[in-house]
N, C-alpha and C positions, 0 to 999 in steps of 0.2 A: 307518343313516339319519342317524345326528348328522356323518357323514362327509360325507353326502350334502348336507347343510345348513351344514355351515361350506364347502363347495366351493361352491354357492350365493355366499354371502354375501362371498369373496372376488372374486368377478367382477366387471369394470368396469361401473359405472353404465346403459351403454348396454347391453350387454350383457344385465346380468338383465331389463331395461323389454323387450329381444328375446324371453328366455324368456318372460315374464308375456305377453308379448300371443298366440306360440306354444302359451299353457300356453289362456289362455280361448279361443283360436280350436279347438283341438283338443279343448276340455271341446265345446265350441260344437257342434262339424261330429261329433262324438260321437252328442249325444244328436240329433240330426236325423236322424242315417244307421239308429240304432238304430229310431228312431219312425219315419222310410220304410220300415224292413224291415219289422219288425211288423207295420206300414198295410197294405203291401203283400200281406204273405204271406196277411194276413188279408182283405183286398182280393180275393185270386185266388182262394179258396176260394170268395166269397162267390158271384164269377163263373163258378166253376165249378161249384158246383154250382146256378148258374140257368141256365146252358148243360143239364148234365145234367137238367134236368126239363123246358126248353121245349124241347131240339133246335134246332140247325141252323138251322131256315128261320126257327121266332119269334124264336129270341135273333136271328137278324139283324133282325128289324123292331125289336128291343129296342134293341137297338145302334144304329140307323139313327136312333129316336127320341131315345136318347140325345144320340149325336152332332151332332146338328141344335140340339137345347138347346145344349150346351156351347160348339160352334161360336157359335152365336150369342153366348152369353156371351161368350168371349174376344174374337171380334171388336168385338162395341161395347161392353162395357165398358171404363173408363177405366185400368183398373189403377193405381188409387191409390198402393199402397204404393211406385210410382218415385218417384214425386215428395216426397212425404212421407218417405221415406229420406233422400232428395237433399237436401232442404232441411232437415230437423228434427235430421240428422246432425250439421248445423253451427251447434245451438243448444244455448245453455247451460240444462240442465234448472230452474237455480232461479230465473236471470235473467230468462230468455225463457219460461216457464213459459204465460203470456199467450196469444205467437207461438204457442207448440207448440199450445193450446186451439182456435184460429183453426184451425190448421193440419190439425188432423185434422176438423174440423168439415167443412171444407174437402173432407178426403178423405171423408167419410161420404157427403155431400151427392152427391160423382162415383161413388160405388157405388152408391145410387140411382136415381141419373137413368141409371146406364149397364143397370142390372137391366132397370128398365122400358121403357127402346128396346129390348133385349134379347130381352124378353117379348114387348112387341109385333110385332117383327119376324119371330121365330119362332112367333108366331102362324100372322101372315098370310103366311108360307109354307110351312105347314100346312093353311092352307084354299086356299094355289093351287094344292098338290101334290094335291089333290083335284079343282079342276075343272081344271086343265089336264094333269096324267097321269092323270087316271082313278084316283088312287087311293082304296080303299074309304073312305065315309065313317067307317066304325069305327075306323078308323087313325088318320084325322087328329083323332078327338076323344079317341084315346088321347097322340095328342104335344100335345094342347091342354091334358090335365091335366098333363103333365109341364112345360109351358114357366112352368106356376104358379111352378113353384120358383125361377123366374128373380129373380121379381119381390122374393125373401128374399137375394138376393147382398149381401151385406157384408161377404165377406171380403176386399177391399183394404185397406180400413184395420184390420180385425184384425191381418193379416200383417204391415202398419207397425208395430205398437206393438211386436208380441212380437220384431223384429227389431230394431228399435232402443233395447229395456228388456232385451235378452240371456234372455227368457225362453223359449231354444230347449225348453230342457224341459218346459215348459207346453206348446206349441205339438206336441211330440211325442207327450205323454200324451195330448190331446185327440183327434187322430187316430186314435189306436190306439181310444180310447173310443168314438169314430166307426164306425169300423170295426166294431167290435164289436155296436156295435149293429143296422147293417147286417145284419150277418151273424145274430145274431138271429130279424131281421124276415125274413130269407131261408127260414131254418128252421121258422119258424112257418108262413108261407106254405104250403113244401112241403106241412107235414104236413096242411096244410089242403084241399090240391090248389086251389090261385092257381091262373089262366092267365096268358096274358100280359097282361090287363087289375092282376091285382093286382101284379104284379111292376114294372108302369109306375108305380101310384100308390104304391106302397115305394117305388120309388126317388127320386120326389116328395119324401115323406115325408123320408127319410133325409137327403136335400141339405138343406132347408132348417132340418132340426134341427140338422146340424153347422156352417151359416154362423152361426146366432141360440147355437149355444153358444161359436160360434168369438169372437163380437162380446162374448158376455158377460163370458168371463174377461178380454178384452183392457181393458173398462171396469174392471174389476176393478185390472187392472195402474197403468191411469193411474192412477185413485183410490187404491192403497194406495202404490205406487210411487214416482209421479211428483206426488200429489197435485192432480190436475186432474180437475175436477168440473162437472158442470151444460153438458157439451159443448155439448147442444141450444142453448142461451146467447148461446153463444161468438161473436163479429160475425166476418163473414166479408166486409162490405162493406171497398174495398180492400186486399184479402189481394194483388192482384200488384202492389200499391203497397210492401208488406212484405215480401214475398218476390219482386225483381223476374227477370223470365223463365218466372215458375213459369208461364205457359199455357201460352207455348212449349213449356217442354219437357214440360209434360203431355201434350199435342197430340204431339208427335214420339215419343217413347217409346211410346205408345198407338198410333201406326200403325205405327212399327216391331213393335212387339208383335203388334200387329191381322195384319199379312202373315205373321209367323213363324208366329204359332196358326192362319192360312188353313191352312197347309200341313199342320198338325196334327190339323186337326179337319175340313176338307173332303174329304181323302184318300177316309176310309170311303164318306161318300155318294157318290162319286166313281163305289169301287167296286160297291157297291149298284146305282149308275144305269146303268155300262156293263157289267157282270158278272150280276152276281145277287142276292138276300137271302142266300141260302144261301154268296157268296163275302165279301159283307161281314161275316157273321158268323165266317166263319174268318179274314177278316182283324183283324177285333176283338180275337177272342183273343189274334191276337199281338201287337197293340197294345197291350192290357192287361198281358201278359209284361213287353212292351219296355220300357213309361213305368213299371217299378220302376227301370229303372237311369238314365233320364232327369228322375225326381225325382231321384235322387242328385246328380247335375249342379246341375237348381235348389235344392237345399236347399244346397249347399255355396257357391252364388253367394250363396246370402242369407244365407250369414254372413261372407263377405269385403267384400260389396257398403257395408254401414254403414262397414266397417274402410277399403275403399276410400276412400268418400268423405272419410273424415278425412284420410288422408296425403293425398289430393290438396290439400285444404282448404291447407293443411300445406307443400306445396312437400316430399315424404318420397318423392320419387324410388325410390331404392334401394329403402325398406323396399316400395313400392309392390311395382316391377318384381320384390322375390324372392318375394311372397307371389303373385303371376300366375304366377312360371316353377315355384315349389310344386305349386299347385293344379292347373296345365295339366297338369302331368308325373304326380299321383297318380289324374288322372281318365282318362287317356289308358293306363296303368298298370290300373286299374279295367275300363275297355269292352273292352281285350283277354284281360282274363282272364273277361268274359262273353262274349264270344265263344266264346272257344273251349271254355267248359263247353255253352254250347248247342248246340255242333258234336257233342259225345258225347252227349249228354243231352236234347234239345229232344222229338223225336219219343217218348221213353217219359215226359218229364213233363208232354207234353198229354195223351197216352194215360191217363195216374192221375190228373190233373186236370180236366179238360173231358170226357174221355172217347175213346172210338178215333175217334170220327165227328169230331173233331176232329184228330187225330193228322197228319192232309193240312197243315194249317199252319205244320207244322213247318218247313220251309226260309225260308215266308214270314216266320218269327219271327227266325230264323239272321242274314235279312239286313236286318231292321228293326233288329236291335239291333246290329250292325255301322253304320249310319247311325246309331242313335243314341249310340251312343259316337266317331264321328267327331264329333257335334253338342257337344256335352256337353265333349270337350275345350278348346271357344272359349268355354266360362262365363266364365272369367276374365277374358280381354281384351274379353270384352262390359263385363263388370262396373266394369273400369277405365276404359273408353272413356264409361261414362254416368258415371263418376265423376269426370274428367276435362274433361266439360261437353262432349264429340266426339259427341253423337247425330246431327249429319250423317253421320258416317260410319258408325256404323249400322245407320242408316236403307239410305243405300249400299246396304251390305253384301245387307242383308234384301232389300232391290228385284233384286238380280243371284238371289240364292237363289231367291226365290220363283220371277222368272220362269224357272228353270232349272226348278224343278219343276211348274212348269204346262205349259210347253212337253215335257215329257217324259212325263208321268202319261198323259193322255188317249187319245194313240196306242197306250204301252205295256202299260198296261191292257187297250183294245180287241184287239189281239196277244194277250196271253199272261195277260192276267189278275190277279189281285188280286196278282201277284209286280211286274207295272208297276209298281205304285202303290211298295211297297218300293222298286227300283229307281231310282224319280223322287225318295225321299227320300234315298238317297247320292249323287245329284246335288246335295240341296239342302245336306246337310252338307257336304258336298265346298266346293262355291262358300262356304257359313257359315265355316268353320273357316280358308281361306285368306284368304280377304277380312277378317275381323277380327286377324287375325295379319298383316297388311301393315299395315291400318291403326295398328294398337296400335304398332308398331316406327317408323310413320311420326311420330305425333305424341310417342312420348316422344323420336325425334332431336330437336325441336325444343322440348322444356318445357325450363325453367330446371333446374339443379342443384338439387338438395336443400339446405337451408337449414340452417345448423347447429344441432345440438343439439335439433333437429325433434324424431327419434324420443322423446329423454327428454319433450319438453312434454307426445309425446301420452299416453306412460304414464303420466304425472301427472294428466292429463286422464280 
């Protein structure tokens, strides 16, 4: 060990400030990866065994009301934490202490206003899927109690603090806490014999305990942390006076965003409306498989994504471009060795998980998570491109993707079924992952060189 520390300590200046940002990016993308396994495993359980006690045709109305929520979610809320990264990135915590108060206030205020359109909208088309598909009234005042939860979303700017205060492990343990409790209420349920009326208001339940627990350590964070207090306070009257561009790229990032989670979250109902209940639910499941290794992707972007923004801040060229060709290459590394476990293994771990009546979803899982490990290797040059101020491109990007999968979904669907919809998302990764890999290569030919003696400022920093 003392070996190991005078080799340390003889290394050139740039050098060790190399290892140190290596040493917290790697504690970083650690404890996130560790807290998405957990989340998840514990997550899948919780899904499988609500799958095994409704069956097939209600878990897909479960799933169908779910994803309706969600969808709405993603698409009109604001996704704060871009912007509040982007900018809060490149403020001095003692200095600007003020800024940052404004700034998240700022962000609270668009988790809000984006909950309640949210709500609302997934409301009222809950009550049109009622009179214009005839669907039963009991349904639509089962997604009517679930759209409540919408109206508790605040985790944009949770996910800001704990990513730009490095409290990945906070944010990991909460999860897992989350999760847990879910799975719980799952259990209790059971033994109670829930329908699918109680497994809708649990899930109510469970969402909006983990956004108000998510919001509360994050206050906790500023206050003991950062020392910023009395947020409600805070004057937000010309914040893009202060921060200028910040609508813009509020506004772009959030439809960039809004098109990618179309694709995410409209799929299921997709399949539901041209297929079946019974084919959205088995496409669910393996949705719910997939997005354990498509969190992986996003949690790993949201610990480069702060680090990004500083070397751009920074004119850090190099250290930029190696921490993209790192990441791209360990996640890329990553989705094909899920692949190929799901290729031996998919069909017997629905079978012990969901059940055999699920065990049919097994290809549909194979090639969800081959698109989404095509997805997921373009985190990085997304991450650099908004950290780089390139959200035109994008945006681009997102616009060619999506319509590649809209144009493909509906027909192949109709065809052959809930495997279309998979299908139409290796189209969209296909077009995602080229498209931001031309652009990334196009704008740093054209960014200045790295400034000298960059990397040490920012390890001092």
């Amino acid at each position: 060990m003392e070996h190991v520390r005078n080799t340390v300590r003889r290394l050139p200046t740039w050098e060790r400030v190399r290892q140190a940002v290596l040493h917290r990016r790697s504690r970083a993308v650690g404890s996130l990866l560790t807290g998405t396994a957990a989340t998840a495993a514990i997550s899948l359980v919780s899904v499988a065994v609500t799958a095994r006690a409704l069956g097939p045709a209600s878990y897909g109305i479960l799933a169908l009301i779910l994803t309706l929520g969600q969808a709405s979610e993603r698409l009109l809320s604001f996704q704060s934490w871009q912007p509040l990264i982007r900018y809060g990135a490149t403020l001095n915590a003692e200095a600007d202490r003020a800024d940052l108060r404004s700034l998240f206030k700022f962000g609270l205020l668009l988790d809000l206003a984006g909950g309640a359109t949210a709500w609302a909208a997934a409301s009222i088309l809950s009550l049109a899927a009622h009179w214009v598909t005839g669907l039963p009234l009991r349904m639509a005042g089962l997604a009517l109690i679930y759209m409540t939860s919408l109206l508790f979303t605040v985790n944009g700017v949770s996910t800001a603090i704990f990513r730009l205060y490095g409290h990945f492990h906070t944010m990991a343990r909460i999860q897992i806490a989350n999760a847990l409790v879910r799975l719980a209420l799952v259990i209790i349920a059971i033994s109670y014999g829930a329908g699918l009326r109680g497994f809708v208001i649990l899930w109510a339940i469970t969402q909006i305990q983990g956004s108000l627990t998510n919001f509360a350590a994050a206050c906790v964070i500023l206050r003991t942390k950062a020392r910023i207090t009395g947020l409600l306070r805070a004057p937000v009257r010309g914040i893009s006076d202060r921060f200028p561009g910040l609508w813009r790229f509020t506004w772009g990032a959030n439809a960039a965003l809004t098109l990618s989670s179309s694709v995410q979250q409209i799929d299921t109902l997709i399949v539901g409306w041209l297929a079946s209940p019974a084919s959205a639910g088995l496409y669910h499941i393996a949705k719910r498989v997939s997005r354990v290794i498509q969190q992986v992707g996003s949690q790993v972007e949201a610990v480069i994504y702060p680090e990004l923004s500083r070397m751009a801040a920074q004119g850090q060229r190099k250290a930029l471009v190696r921490v993209v060709l790192q990441t791209e290459i360990l996640l890329a590394i990553y989705g094909a060795a899920c692949v190929a476990a799901l290729l031996l293994t998919g069909e017997r771990l629905l079978s012990w998980t969901a059940g055999p009546a699920f065990a049919a979803a097994a290809p549909l899982l194979t090639v969800q998570v081959f698109a989404v490990s095509l997805g997921i290797s373009g985190a990085a040059s997304r991450a650099a491109l908004l950290a780089l101020g390139k959200q035109p491109a994008v945006m681009r990007t997102v616009m060619m993707a999506t319509a590649g999968f809209y144009l493909a979904a509906p027909p192949l669907v109709t065809v052959i079924g809930a495997m279309g919809a998979n299908i139409a998302h290796v189209v969209f990764a296909a077009i995602w992952l080229t498209g931001l890999s031309l652009s990334l290569r196009r704008t740093l030919r054209h960014w200045p060189a790295p400034r000298e003696g960059a990397l040490a400022v920012a390890g001092q920093r």
